[in-house]
C-alpha positions as CSV (number, residue, x, y, z in Angstrom):
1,X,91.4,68.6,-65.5
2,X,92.9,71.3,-67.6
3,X,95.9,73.0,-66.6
4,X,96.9,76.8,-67.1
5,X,100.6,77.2,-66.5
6,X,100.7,80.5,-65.6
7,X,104.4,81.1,-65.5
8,X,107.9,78.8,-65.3
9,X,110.5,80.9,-63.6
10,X,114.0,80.8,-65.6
11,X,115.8,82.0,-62.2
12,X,115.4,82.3,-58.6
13,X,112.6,85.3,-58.9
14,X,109.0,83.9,-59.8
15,X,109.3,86.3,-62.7
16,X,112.5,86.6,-64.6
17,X,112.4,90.6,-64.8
18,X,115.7,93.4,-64.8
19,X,113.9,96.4,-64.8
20,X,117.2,97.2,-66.7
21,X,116.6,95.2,-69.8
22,X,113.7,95.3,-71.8
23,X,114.3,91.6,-72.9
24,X,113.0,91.1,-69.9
25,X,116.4,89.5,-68.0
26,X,116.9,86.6,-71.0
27,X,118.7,88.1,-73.8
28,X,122.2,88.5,-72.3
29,X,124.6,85.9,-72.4
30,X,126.6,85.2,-69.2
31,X,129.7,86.4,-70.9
32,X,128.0,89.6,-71.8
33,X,128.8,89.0,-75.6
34,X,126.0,88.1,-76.9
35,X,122.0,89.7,-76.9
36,X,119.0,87.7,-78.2
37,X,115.6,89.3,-79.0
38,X,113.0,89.4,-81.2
39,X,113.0,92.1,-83.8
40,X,110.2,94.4,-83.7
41,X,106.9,92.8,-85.0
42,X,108.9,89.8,-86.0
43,X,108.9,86.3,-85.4
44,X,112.2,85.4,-85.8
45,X,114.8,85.9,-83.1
46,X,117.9,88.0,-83.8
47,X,121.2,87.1,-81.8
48,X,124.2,90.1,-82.0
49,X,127.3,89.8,-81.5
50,X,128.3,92.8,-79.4
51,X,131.9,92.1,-79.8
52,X,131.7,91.7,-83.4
53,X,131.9,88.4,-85.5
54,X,129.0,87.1,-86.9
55,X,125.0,87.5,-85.8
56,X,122.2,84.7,-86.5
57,X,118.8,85.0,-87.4
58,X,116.9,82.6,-86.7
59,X,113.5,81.5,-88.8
60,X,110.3,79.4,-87.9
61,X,110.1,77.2,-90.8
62,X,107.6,75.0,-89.4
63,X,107.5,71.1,-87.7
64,X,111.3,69.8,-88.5
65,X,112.9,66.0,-88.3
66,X,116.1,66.2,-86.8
67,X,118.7,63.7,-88.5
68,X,120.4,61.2,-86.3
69,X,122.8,63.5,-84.4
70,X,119.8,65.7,-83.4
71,X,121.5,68.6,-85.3
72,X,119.1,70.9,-88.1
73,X,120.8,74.1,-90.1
74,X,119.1,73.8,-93.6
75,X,117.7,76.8,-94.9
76,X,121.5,78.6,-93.7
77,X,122.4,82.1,-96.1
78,X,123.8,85.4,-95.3
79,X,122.4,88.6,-95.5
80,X,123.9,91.8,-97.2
81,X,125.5,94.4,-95.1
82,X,123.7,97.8,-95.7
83,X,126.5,100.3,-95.8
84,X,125.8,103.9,-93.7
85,X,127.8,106.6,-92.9
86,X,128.6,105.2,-89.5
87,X,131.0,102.2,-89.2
88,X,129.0,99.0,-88.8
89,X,131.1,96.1,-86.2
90,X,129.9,93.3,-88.3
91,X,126.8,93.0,-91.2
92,X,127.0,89.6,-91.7
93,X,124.2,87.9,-90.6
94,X,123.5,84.1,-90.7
95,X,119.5,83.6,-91.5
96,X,119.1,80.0,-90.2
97,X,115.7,77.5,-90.3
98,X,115.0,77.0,-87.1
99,X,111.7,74.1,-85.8
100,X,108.5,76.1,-84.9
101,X,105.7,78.1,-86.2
102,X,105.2,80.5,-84.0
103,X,107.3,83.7,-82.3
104,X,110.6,81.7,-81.7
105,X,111.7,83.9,-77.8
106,X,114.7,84.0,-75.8
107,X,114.7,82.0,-72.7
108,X,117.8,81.1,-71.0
109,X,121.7,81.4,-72.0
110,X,124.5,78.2,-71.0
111,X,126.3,78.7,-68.0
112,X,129.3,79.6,-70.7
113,X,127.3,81.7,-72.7
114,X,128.0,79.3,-76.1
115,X,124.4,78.3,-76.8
116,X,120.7,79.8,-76.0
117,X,117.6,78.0,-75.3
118,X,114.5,79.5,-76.7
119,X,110.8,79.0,-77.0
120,X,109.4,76.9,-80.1
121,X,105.9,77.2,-79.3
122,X,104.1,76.0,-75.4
123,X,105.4,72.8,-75.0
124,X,109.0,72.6,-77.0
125,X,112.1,74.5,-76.6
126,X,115.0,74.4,-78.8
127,X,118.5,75.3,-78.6
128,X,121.3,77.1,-80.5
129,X,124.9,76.8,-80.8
130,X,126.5,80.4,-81.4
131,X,129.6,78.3,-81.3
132,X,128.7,75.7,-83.7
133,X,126.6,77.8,-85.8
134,X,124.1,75.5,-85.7
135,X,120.6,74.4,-83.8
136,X,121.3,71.5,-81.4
137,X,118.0,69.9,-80.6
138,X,114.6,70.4,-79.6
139,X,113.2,69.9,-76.1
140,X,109.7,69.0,-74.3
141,X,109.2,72.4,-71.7
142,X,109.3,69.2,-69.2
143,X,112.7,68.3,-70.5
144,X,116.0,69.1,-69.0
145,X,118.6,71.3,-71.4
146,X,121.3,70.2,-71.9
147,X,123.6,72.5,-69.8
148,X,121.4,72.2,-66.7
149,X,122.3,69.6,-63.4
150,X,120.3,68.0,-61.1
151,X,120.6,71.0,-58.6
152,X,119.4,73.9,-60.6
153,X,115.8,73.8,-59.2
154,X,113.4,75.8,-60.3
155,X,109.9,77.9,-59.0
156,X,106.9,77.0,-61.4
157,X,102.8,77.7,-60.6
158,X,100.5,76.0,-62.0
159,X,96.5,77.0,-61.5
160,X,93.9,74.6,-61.9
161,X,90.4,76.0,-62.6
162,X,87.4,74.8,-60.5
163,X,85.8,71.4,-61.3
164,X,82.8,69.6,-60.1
165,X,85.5,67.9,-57.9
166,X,87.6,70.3,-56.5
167,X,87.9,74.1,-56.1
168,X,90.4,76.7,-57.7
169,X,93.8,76.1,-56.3
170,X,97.3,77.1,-56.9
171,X,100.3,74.8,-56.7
172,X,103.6,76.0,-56.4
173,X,106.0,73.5,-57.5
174,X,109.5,73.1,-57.0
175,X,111.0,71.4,-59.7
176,X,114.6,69.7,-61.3
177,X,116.1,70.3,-64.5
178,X,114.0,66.7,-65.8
179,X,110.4,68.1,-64.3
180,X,110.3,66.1,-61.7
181,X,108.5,67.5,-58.5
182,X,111.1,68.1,-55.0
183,X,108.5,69.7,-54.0
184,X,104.8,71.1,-54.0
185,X,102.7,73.9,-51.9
186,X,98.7,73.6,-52.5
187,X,96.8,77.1,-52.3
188,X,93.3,77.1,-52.2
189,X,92.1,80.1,-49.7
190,X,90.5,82.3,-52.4
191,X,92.6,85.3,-50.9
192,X,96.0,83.2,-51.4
193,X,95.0,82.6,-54.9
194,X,94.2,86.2,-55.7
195,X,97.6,87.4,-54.0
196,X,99.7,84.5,-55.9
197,X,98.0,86.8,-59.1
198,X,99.4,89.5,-58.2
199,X,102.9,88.5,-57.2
200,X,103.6,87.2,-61.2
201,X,104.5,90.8,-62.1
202,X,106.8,91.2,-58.7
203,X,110.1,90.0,-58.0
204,X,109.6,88.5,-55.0
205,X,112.2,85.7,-53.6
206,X,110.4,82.4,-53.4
207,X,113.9,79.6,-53.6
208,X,116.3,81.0,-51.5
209,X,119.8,81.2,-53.8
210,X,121.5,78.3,-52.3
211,X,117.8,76.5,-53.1
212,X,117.4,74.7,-49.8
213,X,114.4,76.8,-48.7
214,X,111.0,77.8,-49.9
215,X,109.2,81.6,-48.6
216,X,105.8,82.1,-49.4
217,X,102.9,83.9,-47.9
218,X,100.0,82.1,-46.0
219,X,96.6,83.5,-44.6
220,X,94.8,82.0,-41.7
221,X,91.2,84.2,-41.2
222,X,92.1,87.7,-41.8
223,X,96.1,87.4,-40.5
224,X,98.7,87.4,-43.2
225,X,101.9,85.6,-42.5
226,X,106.0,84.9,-44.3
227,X,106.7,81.3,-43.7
228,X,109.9,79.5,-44.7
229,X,110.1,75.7,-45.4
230,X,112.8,73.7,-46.9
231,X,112.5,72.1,-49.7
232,X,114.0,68.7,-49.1
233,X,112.3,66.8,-46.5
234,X,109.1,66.4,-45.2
235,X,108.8,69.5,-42.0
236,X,106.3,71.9,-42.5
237,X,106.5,75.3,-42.9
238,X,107.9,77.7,-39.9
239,X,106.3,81.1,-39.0
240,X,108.8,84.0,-40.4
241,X,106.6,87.4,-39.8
242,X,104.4,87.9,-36.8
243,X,100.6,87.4,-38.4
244,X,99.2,91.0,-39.8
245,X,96.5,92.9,-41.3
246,X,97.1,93.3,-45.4
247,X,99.2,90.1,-47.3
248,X,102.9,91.2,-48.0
249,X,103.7,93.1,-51.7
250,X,106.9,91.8,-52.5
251,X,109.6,90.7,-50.5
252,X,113.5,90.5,-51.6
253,X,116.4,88.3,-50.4
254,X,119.9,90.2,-50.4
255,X,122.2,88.4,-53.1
256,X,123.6,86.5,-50.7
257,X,120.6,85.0,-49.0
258,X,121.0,86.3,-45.7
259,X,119.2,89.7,-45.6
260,X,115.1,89.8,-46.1
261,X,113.5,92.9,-46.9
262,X,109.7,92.7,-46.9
263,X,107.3,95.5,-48.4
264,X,104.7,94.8,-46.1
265,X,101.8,97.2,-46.9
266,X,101.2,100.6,-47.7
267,X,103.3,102.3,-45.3
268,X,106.6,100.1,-43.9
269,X,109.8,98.2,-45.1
270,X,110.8,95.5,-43.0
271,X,114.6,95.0,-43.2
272,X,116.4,92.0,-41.0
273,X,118.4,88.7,-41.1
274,X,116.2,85.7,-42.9
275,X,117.9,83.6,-39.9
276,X,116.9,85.9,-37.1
277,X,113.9,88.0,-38.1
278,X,113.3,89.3,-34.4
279,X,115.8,91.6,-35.4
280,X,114.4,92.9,-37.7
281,X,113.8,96.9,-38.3
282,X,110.9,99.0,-40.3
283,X,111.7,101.8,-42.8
284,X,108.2,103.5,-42.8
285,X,106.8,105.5,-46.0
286,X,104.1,107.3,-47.0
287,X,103.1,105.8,-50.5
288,X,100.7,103.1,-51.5
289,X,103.2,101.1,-53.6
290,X,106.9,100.4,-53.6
291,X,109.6,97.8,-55.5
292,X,112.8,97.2,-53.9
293,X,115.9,95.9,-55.2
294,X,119.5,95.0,-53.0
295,X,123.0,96.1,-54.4
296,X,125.0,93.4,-55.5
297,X,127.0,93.8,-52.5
298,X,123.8,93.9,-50.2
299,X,125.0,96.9,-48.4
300,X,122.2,98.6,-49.9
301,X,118.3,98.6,-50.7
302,X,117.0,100.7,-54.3
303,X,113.5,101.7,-53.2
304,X,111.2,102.9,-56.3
305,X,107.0,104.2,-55.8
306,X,107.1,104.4,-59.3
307,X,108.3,108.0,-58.6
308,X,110.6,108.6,-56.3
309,X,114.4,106.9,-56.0
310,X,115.6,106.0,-52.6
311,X,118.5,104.3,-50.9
312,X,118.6,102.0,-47.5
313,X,121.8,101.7,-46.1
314,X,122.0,98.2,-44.2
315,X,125.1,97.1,-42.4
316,X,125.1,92.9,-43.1
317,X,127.7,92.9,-40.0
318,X,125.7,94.4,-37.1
319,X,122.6,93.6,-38.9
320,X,120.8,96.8,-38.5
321,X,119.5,99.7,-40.7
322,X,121.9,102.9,-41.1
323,X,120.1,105.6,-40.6
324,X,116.8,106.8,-42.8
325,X,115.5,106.4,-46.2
326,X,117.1,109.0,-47.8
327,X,115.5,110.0,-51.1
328,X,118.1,110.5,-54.6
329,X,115.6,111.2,-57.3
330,X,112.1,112.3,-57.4
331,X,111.2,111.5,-61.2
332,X,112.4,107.6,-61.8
333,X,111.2,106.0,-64.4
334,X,108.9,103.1,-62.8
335,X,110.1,100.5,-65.4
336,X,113.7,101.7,-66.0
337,X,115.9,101.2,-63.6
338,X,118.1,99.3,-61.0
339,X,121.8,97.8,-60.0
340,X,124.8,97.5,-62.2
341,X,127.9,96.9,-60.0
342,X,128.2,99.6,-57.6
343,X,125.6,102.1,-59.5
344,X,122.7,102.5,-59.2
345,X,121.2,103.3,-63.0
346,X,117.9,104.8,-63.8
347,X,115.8,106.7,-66.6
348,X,114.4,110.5,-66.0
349,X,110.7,110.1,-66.4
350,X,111.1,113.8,-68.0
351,X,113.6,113.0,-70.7
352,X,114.5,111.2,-73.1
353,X,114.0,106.9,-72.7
354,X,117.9,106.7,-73.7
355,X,119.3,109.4,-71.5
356,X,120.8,107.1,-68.1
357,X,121.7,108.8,-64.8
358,X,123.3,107.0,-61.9
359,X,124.3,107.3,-58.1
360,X,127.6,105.9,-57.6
361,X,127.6,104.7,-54.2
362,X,130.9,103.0,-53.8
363,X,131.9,107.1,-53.1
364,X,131.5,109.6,-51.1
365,X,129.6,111.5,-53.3
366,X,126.1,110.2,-54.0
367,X,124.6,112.6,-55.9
368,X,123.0,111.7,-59.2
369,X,125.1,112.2,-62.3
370,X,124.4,112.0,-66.0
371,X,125.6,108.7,-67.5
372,X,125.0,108.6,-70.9
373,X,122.6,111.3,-73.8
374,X,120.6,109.7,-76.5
375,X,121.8,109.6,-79.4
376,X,119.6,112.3,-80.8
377,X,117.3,109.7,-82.8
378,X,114.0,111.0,-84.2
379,X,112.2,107.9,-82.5
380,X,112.1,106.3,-79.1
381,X,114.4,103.3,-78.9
382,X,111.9,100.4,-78.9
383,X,114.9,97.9,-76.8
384,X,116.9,99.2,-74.3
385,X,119.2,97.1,-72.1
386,X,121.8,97.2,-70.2
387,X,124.5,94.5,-70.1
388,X,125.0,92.2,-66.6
389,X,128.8,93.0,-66.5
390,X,127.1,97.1,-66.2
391,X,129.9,98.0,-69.2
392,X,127.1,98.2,-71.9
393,X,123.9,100.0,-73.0
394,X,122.6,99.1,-76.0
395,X,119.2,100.0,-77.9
396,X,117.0,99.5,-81.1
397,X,115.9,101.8,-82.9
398,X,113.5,102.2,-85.5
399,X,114.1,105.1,-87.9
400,X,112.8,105.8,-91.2
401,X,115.8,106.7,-94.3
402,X,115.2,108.7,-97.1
403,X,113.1,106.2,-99.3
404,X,110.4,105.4,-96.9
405,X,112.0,102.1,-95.2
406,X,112.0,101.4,-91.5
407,X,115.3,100.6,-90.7
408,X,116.3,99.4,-87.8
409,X,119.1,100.4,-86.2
410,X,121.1,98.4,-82.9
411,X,123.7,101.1,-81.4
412,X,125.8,100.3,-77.9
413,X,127.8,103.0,-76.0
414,X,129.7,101.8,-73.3
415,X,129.0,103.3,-69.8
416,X,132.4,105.1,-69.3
417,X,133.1,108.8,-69.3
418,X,133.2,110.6,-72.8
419,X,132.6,107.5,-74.9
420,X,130.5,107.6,-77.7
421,X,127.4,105.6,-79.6
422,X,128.5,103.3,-81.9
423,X,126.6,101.7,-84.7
424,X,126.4,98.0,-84.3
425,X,124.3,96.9,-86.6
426,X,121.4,97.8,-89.5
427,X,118.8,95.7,-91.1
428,X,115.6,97.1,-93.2
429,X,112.9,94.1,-92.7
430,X,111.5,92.7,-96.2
431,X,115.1,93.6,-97.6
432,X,117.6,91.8,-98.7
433,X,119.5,92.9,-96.0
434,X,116.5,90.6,-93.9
C-alpha cells in the first residue's frame, strides 16, 4: 500500500506556521541569534548570524559517506565581503558541503539554539553545528535527532489512498522522537477525510502542550463533534462540544493549555475552559471565515477574517469573556500578522509589506501605532520575519545595483522607538561573494 505523508508537525500545531515569519516558524533559533532560510531560487540554505560572527552556507553536493565520527565539512571556503556604503555586521560566510541533492530546508532548531536540523531530501535529515562549524550527521525522517527525548511527542497524518482492500482513510499518529507509534486515530468517514484536508493550512491544537491529550473532530451522520482523548492509555475519546451542524474551522488552545477557543462555523467563537466546556461563552460574527490566535499571556484572543483585526478579552480567573469583540483594524494583512510579547504586530494591507503597526495591550491605550517604515527599497522584501524574543524584524531584499546584478540584501531594525535599519548582510548569487 503506498503511503502519502501529507505533513509531520515540528511543534504542537499540525502545521508549524507564525503568520509572523515567512520561514514559516523554523528559521529562528531559540536564542533568537540565529535565522535559517533558503535564499531566493536557491538550493542551498543560508544561516545569519544576527548578532554578528560568522554565517554558513550550506551546499547539496550530492550522496556523502560520513567518516567514523559521523562528522562531514569538506568542500569548507569563505566568501568575499562585498563592501557598500552601509556598514555590513559580518561578510564572512562559510560555504560548506552539505549530503543531499535537492533544496536542503530548515526544520527545527536545539533546544539551545547551537545546531539546526534540516531537510536532505523525503526520507533523511541532517544536522548542523553553528557551534562546531561543522555538519553532525545525517538522520532517517523516522529517526530521533539528537537533541530530542523520549517525551517530545509529536502530531503526524499519514493518508492511505483507496485499495481493492480497504477505503481512503486518514491516520493521525502520535508519535516519539524514534517514530514509534503512542498513539493512532483511524479516519475514514469521507467527510472527516475531506475536513482533515482542510485543517493542514490551520493552526488548530491537536496535542495539548503538556502532551497528555489528543482533540480532534468526529462526525456521526450529519452532527459534528470536539472530542478529547489521552494519549497514553487505552479510554476512548470523550465528547467535548455538544454535536452541531457544520465541522469546526480551527480551534486554539491558550498557551497554557487551559483555555479552548473554537471557530465553530460561519458566524460564532466559542471561548471556555478545555476542563469545563459547559462554561463556555460565544463571540458571534458576521463573516464566513476567521483565524484566531491567544496572547502569550492568554488574557487575550487576535481575531483576523482576512480583513479585519479584533481583540477578545478573556479573564483565565473567572473564566468568562470581558465584554465584546471589539474591532482595532479594518485592513490586516491576512498572512502578516500576530503576537510578539504583549503586542500585537500586523501588516497594512494598503502599504508597504515592511511597514509593521502594533496594539500594545499591556496599556491603557490600545490604539494602533506605527512600529516600524520600510526601508524605502525599490522592491518588496521577498523574507520577512520577526524574531520569537519580538526585539527583531528582519527582511530580504532583492535589489538590482548599478551593473545589472541582483543583490540581495538581509537588513534588521530592531522594534524600539527611533531605531534604524541596519545592513546585515549582502551577497550577489553566481559571485564570488556566493
Amino acid at each position: 500500500m503506498k503511503l502519502w505523508f501529507l505533513l509531520l508537525a515540528l511543534a504542537m500545531p499540525v502545521l508549524a506556521r507564525d503568520n509572523l515569519d515567512s520561514t514559516r516558524g523554523r528559521g529562528w533559533s531559540p536564542n533568537n541569534r540565529w535565522l535559517a532560510f533558503n535564499p531566493v531560487n536557491q538550493d542551498s540554505l543560508f544561516i545569519v548570524n544576527l548578532g554578528g560572527h560568522r554565517n554558513f552556507l550550506l551546499k547539496p553536493v550530492g550522496a556523502v559517506v560520513l567518516d567514523t565520527g559521523n562528522v562531514f565539512a569538506s568542500g569548507r571556503s569563505s566568501t568575499n565581503r562585498v563592501d557598500t556604503d552601509k556598514p555590513v555586521t559580518d561578510g564572512i560566510t562559510m560555504s560548506i558541503g552539505s549530503p543531499g541533492r535537492n533544496k536542503l530546508e530548515p526544520l527545527e532548531w536545539s533546544a539551545k539554539g547551537d545546531a539546526v536540523a534540516y531537510s536532505v531530501d523525503r526520507k533523511t535529515r541532517a544536522a548542523f553545528s553553528v557551534l562546531d562549524e561543522t555538519v553532525l550527521g545525517t538522520f532517517a525522517s523516522t529517526n530521533a535527532l539528537p537533541w530530542l527525548t523520549p517525551d517530545d511527542l509529536r502530531v503526524t497524518f499519514v493518508f492511505e489512498r483507496t485499495t481493492t482492500n480497504s477505503p481512503s482513510r486518514y491516520l493521525m499518529r502520535v508519535v516519539r522522537p524514534d517514530g514509534s507509534l503512542a498513539k493512532e486515530i483511524v479516519f475514514q468517514d469521507p467527510k472527516e477525510l475531506q475536513r482533515l484536508s482542510l485543517l493542514r493550512s490551520t493552526e488548530s491544537t491537536f496535542l495539548t502542550p503538556n502532551h497528555e491529550t489528543l482533540i480532534y473532530p468526529r462526525v456521526v451522520g450529519d452532527r459534528w463533534q470536539l472530542v478529547t482523548q489521552p494519549v497514553a492509555g487505552t479510554t476512548g475519546p470523550r465528547s467535548l462540544t455538544s454535536p452541531g451542524p457544520s465541522a469546526p474551522y480551527e480551534w486554539r488552545l491558550s498557551p497554557d493549555g487551559k483555555t479552548l477557543a473554537v471557530v465553530e462555523g460561519a458566524t460564532s467563537i466559542a471561548i471556555g475552559p478545555l476542563t469545563d466546556w459547559k462554561a463556555a461563552e460565544r463571540v458571534t460574527f458576521s463573516n464566513l471565515t476567521v483565524n484566531v490566535e491567544w496572547s502569550p499571556d492568554g488574557r487575550f484572543l487576535a481575531v483576523n477574517d482576512r480583513q479585519n483585526l479584533y481583540l477578545v478579552e478573556y479573564d483565565k480567573d473567572a473564566g468568562k469573556v470581558i465584554g465584546e469583540m471589539t474591532r482595532v483594524h479594518s485592513t490586516c494583512s491576512a498572512q502578516y500578522w500576530g503576537w510578539r510579547g504583549s503586542r500585537l504586530i500586523f501588516n497594512d494591507t494598503t502599504g508597504h509589506p515592511a511597514d509593521l503597526y502594533y496594539v500594545d495591550v499591556a496599556g491603557a491605550d490600545r490604539r494602533v501605532q506605527l512600529l516600524v517604515k520600510n526601508k524605502g527599497w525599490r522592491s518588496a522584501p521577498v523574507l520577512r520575519t520577526i524574531s520569537p524574543d519580538g526585539t527583531t524584524f528582519v527582511c530580504l531584499v532583492m535589489e538590482i545595483d548599478g551593473e545589472g546584478r541582483t543583490v540581495h540584501d538581509i537588513w534588521k531594525i530592531k522594534l524600539v522607538p527611533d531605531a534604524e535599519w541596519e545592513l546585515v548582510h549582502r551577497w550577489i548569487p553566481g559571485s564570488s561573494s556566493s
